[in-house]
C-alpha positions in Angstrom: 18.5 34.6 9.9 17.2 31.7 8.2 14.0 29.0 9.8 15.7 25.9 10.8 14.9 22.8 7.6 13.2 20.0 8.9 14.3 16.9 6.7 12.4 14.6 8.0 9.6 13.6 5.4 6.4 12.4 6.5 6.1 8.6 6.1 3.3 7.6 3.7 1.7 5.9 0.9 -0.3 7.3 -1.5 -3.9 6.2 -3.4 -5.0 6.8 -7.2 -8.6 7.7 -8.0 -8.7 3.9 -9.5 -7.1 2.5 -6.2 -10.2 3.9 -4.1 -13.0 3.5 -6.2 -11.8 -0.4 -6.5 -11.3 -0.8 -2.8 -14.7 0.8 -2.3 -15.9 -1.6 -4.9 -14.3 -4.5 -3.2 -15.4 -3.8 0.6 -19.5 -3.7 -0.6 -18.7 -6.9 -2.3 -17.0 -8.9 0.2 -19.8 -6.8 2.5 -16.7 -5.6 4.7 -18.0 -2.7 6.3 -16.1 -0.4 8.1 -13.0 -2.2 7.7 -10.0 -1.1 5.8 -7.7 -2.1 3.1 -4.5 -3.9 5.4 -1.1 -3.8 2.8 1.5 -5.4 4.2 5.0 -6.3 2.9 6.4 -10.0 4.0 9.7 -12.0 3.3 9.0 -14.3 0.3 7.8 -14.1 -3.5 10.4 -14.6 -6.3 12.4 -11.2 -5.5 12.8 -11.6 -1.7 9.8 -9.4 -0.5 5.9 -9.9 -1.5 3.1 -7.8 -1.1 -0.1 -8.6 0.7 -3.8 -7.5 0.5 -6.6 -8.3 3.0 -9.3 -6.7 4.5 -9.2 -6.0 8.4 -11.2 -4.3 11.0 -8.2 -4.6 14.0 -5.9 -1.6 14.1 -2.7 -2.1 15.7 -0.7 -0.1 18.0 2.4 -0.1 15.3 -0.5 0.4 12.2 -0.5 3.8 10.1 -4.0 4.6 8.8 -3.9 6.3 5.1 -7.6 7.7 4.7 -8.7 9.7 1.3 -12.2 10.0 0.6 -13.6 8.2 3.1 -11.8 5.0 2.3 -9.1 3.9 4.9 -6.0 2.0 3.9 -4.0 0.7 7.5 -0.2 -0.3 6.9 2.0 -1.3 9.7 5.2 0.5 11.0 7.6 -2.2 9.5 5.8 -2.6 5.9 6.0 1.1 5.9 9.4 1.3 6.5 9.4 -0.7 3.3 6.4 0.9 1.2 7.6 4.9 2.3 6.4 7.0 -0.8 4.4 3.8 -2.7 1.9 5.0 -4.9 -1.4 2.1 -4.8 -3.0 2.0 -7.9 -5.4 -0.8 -9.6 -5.0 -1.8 -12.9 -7.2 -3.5 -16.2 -5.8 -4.6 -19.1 -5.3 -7.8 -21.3 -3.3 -9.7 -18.8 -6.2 -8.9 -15.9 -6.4 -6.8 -13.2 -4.7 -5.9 -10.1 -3.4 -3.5 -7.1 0.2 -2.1 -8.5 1.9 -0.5 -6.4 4.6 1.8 -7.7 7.4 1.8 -5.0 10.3 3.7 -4.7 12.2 1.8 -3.1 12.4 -1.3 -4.2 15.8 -2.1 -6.3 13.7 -4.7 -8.2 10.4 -6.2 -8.7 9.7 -9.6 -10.8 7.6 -9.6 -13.2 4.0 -10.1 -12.3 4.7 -7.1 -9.5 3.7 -8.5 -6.5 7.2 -9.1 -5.0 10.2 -6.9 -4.6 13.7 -6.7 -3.3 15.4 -3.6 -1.9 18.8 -2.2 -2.2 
């Protein structure tokens, strides 16, 4: 006899080695402290949904903590629902620099990346 599946898959984002090393980069410049990265996904932007960056030192009772290496990202239970299975990265090249976040499930995304629509 067989163990019984479980099918339900963790919620979570996940960080690149460029993602952390910039957000630790950022929080000594902005002299944030212990506080952490705060992604969050709003209605708006040119594709329906847009995402969000700040730094924040509040945790909410609906926030998720993603910590790798010391560095703490927080997302809340609705932007997760949204972000499931991202991958954060930060990017340089001729056009600048930026937080990409590769999500799988937005349908869409416009063109500068930092809005999205979903199925």
């Amino acid at each position: 006899m067989s163990e019984p599946v479980n099918n339900i898959e963790e919620r979570r984002v996940v960080l690149t080695e460029r993602a952390l090393r910039r957000i630790a980069i950022l929080k000594e410049q902005e002299q944030a402290g212990n506080a952490m990265l705060r992604i969050a996904v709003s209605g708006g932007g040119c594709s329906g949904f847009q995402y969000g960056f700040s730094f924040d030192n509040t945790r909410n009772e609906d926030d998720l903590i993603f910590e790798r290496d010391g560095v703490g990202v927080v997302v809340d239970d609705v932007s997760l629902d949204l972000l499931n299975g991202a991958e954060i990265d930060f990017v340089e090249d001729l056009m600048g620099a930026a937080f990409q976040i590769r999500n799988p499930n937005a349908a869409s995304s416009c063109g500068c990346g930092n809005s999205f629509s979903v199925a």
